[in-house]
C-alpha positions as CSV (number, residue, x, y, z in Angstrom):
1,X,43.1,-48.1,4.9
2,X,45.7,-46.1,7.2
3,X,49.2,-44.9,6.3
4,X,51.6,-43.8,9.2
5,X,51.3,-40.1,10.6
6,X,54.4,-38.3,8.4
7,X,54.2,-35.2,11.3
8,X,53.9,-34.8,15.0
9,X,50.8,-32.7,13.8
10,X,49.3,-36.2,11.9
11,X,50.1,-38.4,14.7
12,X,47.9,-35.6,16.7
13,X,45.0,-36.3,13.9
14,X,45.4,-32.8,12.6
15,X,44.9,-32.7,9.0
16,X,47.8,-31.4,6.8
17,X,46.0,-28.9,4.9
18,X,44.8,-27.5,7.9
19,X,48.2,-27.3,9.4
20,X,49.1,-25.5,6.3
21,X,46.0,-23.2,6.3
22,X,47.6,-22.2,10.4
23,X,50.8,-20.9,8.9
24,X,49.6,-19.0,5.9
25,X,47.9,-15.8,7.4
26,X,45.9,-15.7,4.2
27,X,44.7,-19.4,4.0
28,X,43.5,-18.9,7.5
29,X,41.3,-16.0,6.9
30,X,40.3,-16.9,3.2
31,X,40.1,-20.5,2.2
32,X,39.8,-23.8,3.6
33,X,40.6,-26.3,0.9
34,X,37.8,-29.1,1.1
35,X,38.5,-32.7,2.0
36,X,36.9,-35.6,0.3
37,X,34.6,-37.5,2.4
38,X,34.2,-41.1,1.9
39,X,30.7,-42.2,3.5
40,X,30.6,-45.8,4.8
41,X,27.6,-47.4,3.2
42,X,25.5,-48.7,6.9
43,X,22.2,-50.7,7.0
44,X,19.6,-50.2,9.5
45,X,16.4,-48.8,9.7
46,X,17.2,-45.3,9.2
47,X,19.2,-46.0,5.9
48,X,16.2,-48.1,4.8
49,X,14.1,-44.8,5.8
50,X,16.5,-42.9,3.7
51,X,16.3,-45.7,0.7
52,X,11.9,-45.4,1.0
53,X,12.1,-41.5,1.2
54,X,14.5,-40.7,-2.0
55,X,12.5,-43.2,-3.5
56,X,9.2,-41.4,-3.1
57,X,10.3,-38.0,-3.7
58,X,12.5,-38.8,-6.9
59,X,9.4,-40.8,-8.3
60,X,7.1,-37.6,-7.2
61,X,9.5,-35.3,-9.3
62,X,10.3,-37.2,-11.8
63,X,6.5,-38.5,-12.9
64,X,4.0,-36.2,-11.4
65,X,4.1,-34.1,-14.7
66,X,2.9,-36.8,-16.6
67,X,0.0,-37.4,-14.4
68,X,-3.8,-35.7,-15.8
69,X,-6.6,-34.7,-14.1
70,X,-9.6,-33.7,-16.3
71,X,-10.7,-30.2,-15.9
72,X,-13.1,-29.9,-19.1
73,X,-11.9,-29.1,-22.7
74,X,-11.3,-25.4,-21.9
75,X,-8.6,-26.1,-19.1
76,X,-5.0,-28.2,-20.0
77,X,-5.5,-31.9,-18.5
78,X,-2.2,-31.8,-16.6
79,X,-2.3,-32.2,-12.6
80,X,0.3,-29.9,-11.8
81,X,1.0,-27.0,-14.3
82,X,2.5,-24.0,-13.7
83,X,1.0,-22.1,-17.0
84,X,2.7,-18.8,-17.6
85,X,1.0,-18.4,-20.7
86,X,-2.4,-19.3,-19.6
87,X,-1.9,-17.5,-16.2
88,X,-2.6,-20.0,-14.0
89,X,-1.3,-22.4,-11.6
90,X,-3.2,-25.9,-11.8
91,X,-2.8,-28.1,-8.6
92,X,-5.1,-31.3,-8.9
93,X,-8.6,-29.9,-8.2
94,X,-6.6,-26.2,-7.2
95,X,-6.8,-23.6,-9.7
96,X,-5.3,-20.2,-8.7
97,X,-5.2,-17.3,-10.6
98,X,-3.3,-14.4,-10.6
99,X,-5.7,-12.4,-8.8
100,X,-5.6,-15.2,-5.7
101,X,-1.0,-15.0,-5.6
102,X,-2.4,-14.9,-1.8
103,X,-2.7,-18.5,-2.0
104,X,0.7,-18.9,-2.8
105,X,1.5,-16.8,-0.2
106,X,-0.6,-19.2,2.4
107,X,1.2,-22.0,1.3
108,X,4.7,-20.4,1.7
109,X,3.6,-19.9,5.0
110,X,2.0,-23.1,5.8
111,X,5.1,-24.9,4.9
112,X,7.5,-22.5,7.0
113,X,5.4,-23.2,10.1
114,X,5.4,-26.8,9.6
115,X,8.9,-26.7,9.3
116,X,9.8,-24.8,12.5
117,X,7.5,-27.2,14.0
118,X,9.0,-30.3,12.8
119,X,12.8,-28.6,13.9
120,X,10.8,-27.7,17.6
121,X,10.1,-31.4,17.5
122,X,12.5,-33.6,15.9
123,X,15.4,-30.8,15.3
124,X,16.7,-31.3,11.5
125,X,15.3,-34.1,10.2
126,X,14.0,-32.2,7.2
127,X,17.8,-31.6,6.4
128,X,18.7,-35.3,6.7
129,X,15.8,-36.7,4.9
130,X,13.2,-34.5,2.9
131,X,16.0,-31.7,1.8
132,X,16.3,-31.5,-2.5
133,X,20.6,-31.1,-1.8
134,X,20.0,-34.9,0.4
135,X,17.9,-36.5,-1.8
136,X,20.2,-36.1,-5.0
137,X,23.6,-36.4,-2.6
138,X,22.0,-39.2,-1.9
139,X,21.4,-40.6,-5.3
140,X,24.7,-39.5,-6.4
141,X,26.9,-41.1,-3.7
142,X,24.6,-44.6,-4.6
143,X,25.9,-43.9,-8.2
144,X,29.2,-43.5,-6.8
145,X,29.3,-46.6,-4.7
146,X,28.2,-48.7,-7.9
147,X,31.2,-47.7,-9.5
148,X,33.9,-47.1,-7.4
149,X,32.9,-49.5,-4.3
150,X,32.2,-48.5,-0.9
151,X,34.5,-46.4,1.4
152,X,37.7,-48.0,1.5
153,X,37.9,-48.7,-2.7
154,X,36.7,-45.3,-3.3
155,X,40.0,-44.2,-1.1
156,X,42.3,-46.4,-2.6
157,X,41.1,-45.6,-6.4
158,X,41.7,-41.9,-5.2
159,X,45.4,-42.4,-4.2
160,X,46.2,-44.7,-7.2
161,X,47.7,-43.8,-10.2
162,X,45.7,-42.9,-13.8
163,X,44.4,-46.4,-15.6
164,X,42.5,-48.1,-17.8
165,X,40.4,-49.1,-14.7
166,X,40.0,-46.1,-12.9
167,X,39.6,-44.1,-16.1
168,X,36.6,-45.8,-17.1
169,X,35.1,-46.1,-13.4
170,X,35.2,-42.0,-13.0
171,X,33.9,-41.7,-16.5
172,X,31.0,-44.0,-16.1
173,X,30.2,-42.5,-12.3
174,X,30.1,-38.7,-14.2
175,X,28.2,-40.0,-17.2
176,X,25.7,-41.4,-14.6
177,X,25.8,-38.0,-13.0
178,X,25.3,-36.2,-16.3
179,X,22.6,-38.4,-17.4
180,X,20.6,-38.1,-13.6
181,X,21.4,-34.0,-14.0
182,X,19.8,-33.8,-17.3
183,X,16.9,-35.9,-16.5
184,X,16.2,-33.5,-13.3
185,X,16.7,-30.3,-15.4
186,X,14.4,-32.1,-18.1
187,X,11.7,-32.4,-15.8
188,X,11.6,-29.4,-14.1
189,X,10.5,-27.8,-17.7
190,X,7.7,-30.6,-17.9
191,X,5.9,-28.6,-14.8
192,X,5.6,-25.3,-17.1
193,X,4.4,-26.8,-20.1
194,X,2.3,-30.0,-21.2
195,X,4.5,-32.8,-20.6
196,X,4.0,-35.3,-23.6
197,X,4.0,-32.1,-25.8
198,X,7.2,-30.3,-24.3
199,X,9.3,-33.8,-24.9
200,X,8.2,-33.7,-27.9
201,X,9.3,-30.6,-28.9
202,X,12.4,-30.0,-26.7
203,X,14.1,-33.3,-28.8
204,X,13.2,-31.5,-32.2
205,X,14.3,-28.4,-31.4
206,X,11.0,-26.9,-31.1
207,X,10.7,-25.9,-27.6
208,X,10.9,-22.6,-26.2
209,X,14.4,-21.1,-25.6
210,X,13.3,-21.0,-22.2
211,X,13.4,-24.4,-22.1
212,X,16.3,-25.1,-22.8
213,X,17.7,-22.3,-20.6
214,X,16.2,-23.6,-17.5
215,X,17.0,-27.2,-18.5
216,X,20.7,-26.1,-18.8
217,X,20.8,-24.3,-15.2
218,X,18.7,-27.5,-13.7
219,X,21.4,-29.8,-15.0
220,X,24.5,-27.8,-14.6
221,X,23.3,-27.2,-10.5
222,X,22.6,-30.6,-9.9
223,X,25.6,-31.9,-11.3
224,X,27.4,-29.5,-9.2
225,X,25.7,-29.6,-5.9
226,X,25.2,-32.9,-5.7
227,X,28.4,-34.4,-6.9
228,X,30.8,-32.0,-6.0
229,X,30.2,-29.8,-3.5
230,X,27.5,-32.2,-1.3
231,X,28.4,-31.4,2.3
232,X,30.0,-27.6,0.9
233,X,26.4,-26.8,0.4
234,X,24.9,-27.5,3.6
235,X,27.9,-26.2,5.7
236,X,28.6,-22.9,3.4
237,X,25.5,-22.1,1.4
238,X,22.4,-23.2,3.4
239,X,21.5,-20.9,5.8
240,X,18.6,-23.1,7.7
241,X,21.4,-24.4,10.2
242,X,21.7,-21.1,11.3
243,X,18.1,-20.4,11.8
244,X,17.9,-23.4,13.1
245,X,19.1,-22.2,16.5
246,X,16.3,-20.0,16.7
247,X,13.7,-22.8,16.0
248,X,15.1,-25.3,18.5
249,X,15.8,-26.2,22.3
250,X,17.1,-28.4,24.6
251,X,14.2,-30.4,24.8
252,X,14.0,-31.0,20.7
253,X,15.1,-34.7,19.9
254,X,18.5,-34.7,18.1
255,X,20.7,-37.3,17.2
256,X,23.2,-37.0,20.2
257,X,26.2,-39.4,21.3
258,X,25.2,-40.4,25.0
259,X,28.3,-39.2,27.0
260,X,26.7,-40.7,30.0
261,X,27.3,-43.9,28.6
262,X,30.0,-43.9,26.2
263,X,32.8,-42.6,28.3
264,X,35.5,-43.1,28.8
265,X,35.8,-44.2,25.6
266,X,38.5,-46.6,24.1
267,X,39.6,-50.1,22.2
268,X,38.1,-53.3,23.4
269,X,38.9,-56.8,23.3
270,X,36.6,-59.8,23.3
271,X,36.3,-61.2,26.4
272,X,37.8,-58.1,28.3
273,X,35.9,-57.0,31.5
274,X,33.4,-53.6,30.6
275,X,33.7,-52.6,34.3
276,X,35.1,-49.0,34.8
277,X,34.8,-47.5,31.2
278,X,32.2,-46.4,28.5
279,X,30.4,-48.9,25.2
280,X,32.2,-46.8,22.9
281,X,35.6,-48.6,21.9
282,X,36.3,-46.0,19.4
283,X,36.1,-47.6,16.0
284,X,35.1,-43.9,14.2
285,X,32.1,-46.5,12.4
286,X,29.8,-43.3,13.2
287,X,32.5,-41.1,11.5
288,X,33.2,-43.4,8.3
289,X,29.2,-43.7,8.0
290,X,28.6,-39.8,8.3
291,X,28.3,-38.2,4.6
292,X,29.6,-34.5,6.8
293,X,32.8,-36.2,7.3
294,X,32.2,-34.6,11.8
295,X,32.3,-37.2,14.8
296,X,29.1,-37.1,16.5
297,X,30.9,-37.9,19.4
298,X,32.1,-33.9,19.6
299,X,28.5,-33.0,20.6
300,X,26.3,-30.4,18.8
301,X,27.5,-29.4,15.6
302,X,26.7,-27.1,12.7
303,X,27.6,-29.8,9.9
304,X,25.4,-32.6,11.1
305,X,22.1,-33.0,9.3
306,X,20.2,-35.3,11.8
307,X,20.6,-38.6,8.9
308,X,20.7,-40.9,11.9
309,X,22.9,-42.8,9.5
310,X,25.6,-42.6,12.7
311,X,22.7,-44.6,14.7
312,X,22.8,-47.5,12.1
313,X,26.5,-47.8,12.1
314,X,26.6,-47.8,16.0
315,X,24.2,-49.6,16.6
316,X,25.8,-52.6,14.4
317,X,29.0,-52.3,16.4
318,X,26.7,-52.8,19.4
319,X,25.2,-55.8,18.5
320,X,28.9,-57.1,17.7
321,X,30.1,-56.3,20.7
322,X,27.1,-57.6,22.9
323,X,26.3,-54.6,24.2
324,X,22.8,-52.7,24.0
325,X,22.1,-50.6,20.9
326,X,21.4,-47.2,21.5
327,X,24.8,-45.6,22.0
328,X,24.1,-42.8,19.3
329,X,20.4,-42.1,19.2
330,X,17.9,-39.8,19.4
331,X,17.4,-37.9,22.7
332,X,17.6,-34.5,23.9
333,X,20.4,-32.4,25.8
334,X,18.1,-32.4,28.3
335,X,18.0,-36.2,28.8
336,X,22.0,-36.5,28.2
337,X,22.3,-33.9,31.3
338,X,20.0,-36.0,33.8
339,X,21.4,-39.1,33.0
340,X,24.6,-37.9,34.1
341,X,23.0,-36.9,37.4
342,X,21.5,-40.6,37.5
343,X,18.1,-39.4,36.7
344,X,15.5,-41.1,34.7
345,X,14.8,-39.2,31.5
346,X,12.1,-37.3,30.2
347,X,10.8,-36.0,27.5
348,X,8.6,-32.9,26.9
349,X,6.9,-32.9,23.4
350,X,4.3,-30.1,24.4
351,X,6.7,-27.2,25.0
352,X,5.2,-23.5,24.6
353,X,7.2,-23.1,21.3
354,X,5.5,-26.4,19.9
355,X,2.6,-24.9,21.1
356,X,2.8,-21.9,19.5
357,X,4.2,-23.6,16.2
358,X,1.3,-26.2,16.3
359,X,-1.5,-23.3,16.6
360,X,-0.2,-20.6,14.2
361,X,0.5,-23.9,11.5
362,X,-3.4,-25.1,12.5
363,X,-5.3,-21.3,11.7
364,X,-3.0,-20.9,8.7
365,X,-4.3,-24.2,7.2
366,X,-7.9,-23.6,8.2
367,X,-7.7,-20.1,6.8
368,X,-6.6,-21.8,3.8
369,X,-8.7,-24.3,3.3
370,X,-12.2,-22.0,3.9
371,X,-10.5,-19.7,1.6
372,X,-10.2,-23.2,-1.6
373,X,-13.8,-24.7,-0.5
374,X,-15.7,-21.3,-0.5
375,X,-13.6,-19.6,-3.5
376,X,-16.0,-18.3,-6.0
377,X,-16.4,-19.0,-9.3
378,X,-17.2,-15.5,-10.4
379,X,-15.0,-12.2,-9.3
380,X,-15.9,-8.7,-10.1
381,X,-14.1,-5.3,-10.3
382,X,-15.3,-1.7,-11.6
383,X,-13.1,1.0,-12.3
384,X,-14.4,4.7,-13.0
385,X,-12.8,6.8,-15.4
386,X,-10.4,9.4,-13.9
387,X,-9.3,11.9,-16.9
388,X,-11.8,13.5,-17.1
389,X,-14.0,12.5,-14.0
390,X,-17.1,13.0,-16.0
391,X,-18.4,14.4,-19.2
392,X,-21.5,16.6,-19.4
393,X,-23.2,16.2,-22.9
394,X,-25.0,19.0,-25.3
395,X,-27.6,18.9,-23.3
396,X,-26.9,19.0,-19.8
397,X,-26.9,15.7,-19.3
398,X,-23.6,14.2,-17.1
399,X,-21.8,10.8,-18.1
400,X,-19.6,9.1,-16.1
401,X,-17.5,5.8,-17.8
402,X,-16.6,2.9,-16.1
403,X,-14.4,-0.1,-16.9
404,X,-16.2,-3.5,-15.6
405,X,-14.1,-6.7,-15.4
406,X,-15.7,-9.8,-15.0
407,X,-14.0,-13.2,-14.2
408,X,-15.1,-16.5,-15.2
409,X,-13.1,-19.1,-13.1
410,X,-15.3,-21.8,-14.3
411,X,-15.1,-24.5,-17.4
412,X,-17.5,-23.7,-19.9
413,X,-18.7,-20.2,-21.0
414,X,-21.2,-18.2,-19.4
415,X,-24.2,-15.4,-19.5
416,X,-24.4,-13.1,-17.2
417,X,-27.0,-10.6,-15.9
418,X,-25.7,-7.2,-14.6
419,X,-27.9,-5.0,-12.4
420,X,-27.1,-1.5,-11.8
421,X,-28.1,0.3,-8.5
422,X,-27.4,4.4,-8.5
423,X,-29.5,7.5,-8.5
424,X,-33.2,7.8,-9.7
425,X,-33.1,8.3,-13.9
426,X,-29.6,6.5,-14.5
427,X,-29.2,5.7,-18.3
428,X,-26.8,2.9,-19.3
429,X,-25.3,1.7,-22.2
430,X,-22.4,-1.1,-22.9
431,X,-20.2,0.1,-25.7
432,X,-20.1,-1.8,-28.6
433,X,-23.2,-4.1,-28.1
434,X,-26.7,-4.4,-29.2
435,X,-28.8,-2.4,-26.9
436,X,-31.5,-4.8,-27.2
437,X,-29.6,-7.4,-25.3
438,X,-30.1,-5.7,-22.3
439,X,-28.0,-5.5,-19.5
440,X,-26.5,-9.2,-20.6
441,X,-23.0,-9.8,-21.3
442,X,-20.8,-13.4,-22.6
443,X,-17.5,-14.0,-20.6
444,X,-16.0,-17.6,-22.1
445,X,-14.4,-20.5,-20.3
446,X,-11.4,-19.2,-18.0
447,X,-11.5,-15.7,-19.2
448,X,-11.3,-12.4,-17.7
449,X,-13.7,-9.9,-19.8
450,X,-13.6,-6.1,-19.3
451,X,-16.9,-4.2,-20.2
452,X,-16.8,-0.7,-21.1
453,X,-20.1,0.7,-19.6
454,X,-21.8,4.8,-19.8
455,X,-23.7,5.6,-16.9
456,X,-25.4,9.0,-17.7
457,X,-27.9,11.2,-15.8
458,X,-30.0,13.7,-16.9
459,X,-29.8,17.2,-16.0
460,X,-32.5,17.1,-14.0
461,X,-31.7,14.5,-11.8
462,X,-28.9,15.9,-10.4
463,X,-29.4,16.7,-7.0
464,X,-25.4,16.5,-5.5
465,X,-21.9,16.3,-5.9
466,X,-21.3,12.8,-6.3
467,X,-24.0,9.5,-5.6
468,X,-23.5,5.6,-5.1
469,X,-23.3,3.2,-7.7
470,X,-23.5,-0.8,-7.3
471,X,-23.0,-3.3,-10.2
472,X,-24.6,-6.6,-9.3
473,X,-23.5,-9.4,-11.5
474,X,-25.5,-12.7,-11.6
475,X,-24.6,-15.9,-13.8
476,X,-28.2,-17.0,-15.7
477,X,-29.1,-20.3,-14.2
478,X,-27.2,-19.7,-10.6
479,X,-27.7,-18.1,-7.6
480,X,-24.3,-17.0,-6.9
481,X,-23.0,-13.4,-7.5
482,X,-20.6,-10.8,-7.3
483,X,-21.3,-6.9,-6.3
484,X,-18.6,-4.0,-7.2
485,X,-19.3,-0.5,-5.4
486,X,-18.4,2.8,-7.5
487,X,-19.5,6.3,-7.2
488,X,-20.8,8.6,-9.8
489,X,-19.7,12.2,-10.1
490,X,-21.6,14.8,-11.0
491,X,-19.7,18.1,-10.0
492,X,-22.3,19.6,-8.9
493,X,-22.3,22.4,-5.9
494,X,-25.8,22.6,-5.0
């Protein structure tokens, strides 16, 4: 739908607002009121990518809580738990304790390189496909469509007046809306607690406030971004366009308008000769389709977020015309320059920054994965008392005390041996256990156990200042263990 321009300024395609924003000195420095865009519903394969991807990742989100993966009956059954309480984090076969946050760490990691490689590569199609704010924009503007119709209703239930109808149309999109919010704030909870239980107790009131207050911040930011502020967010709030320009070159594939073959641009009639202008008649199909509200046409530009969406609706307006598909595509500025020289294109995918993306992402996965397959199931510390440094007893005798923390990582309780390496005539003794069990200690299932252990030496055995110790521990029944290197002080001078 089109009105006629009301202002030389209109007629010139310069939006009102923005003439208004000109004019008022503090408009222009402060505030730039936003303009609804209406994105054209298109079909082609890069919607249907769009349609298979939100798909995916909604189901991923929405169920992978409820999934269970059996770790014995020590360990919570869920696949992916993020346990707070139990201090761990539960990934399928991964378990990572808080001792091991350098996992985390690795992964953080992993994913940023893979993401400046993909950007290197394919510039931003994580933006346009894989990104949390697409995904649910996505969703919502599907929602929105149902209700409202595509493009041209949605403008024309704007303009008109309050009714029946388009009461109950805005109320049933925003219920929707609510309703979609809700159940993504609902499930982000269900990755911090067991899932069946958590529903349970969040619809009786028997959850955790923290439940509630992170299902409340869930649903109110979801609401928000992705059904009022969409495009706001990637323009204003995002800063990944920005770094993008460090991640990227000429040679990365983008979704570009070919200028070597769409100009001059302009309107075209069936049956009209093609010879002496561009394929592009100018029907703004790219611009009604794009949910940024920018013409691709303008080049390189901040807003866009490499959907491809454009690509469908040209391509479409192609195939009516009968001329080749293509005009917006993916290529690189590289290619767009050549072709304007009449040169054949080419296209470099091993560039030194891929290269240097591609190795640093393939040791930081290797690294990673020795680290999971080799992990131990058994970690030991030793701490020495520091105040005092040492004891000496009635009779001469010098004890030194030491904290000893043993960590069972596996599912079932365990025995362990502990051997003690130090000076010739070292006496030991575990507080608060039977000296006739030996030098033999129980950690359970998942635990971390600290042992309070008295080293002491006799007076004549003292022979300098200070003297290595090693504790060796050894599960009964395996032959993997764990050393921990003190030192025990004597304060001797000779």
């Amino acid at each position: 739908m089109s009105t006629a321009p009301s202002s030389p300024q209109a007629a010139a395609g310069v939006r009102q607002h923005d003439v208004e924003a000109v004019n008022d000195p503090i408009k222009r420095k402060l505030y730039k009121k936003r303009e609804p865009i209406y994105p054209k519903l298109v079909h082609g394969k890069f919607r249907l990518a769009k349609w298979v991807f939100m798909i995916l990742a909604l189901g991923a989100y929405y169920f992978i809580p409820f999934l269970r993966w059996d770790r014995g009956a020590s360990a919570p059954d869920q696949a992916v738990l993020i346990d707070f309480e139990g201090r761990r984090f539960y990934f399928f076969f991964i378990e990572i304790w808080p001792q091991e946050i350098y996992y985390i760490s690795g992964l953080l990691i992993i994913a940023a390189l893979a993401l400046f490689l993909v950007s290197a590569l394919f510039g931003r199609v994580w933006c346009g496909y894989a990104c949390p704010q697409t995904v649910w924009t996505d969703l919502f503007i599907a929602v929105e469509r149902l209700f409202e119709g595509d493009r041209n209703k949605r403008i024309k239930l704007d303009r008109a007046k309050w009714s029946v109808d388009k009461a109950w149309r805005k109320a049933g999109k925003h219920a929707v809306w609510l309703v979609i919010a809700a159940a993504t704030g609902g499930a982000w909870i269900l990755y911090f607690h067991d899932a069946y239980e958590t529903i349970g107790n969040f619809f009786t009131g028997q959850a955790a406030v923290s439940a509630y207050l992170f299902f409340g911040i869930l649903t109110f930011t979801t609401y928000t971004l992705a059904g009022t502020m969409r495009e706001q967010v990637c323009t204003y709030m995002c800063p990944w366009p920005r770094i993008q320009a460090a991640m990227t070159d000429r040679d990365a594939l983008n979704v570009v308008y070919r200028v070597d073959r769409g100009e001059p641009r302009g309107p075209h009639k069936k049956g009209e000769s093609w010879d002496g202008r561009g394929d592009c008649i100018d029907c703004k199909a790219c611009v009604a389709a794009c949910p940024m509200g920018i013409d691709i046409r303008n080049g390189s530009q901040l807003e866009c977020i490499q959907c491809a969406l454009c690509i469908d609706a040209c391509d479409d307006i192609m195939t009516k015309v009968e001329r080749p598909t293509g005009l917006i595509a993916y290529d690189t500025d590289v290619n767009i320059d050549r072709r304007q020289r009449g040169e054949p294109p080419v296209y470099r995918f091993l560039r030194p920054r891929v290269l240097v993306y591609g190795l640093a992402l393939a040791i930081a996965a290797a690294i990673m994965l020795a680290g999971l397959t080799t992990r131990a199931t058994l970690d030991v510390n030793v701490t020495r008392d520091r105040n005092p440094n040492f004891v000496q007893l009635s009779d001469g005798s010098i004890r030194n005390g030491y904290t000893l923390k043993v960590i069972n990582r596996t599912h079932a309780d365990a025995v362990y041996d502990i051997a003690i390496d130090g000076p010739e005539g070292l006496d030991w003794r575990i507080l608060g256990q039977e000296a006739d069990r030996g030098l033999t200690v129980d950690v359970p299932a998942e635990r971390t156990q600290d042992f309070r252990i008295f080293l002491t030496l006799a007076p004549d055995s003292v022979t300098s200042a200070n003297a290595p110790v090693r504790f060796t521990v050894r599960p009964q029944g395996s032959d993997e263990s764990r050393t921990a290197n003190t030192v025990f002080l004597t304060g001797a001078t000779r």
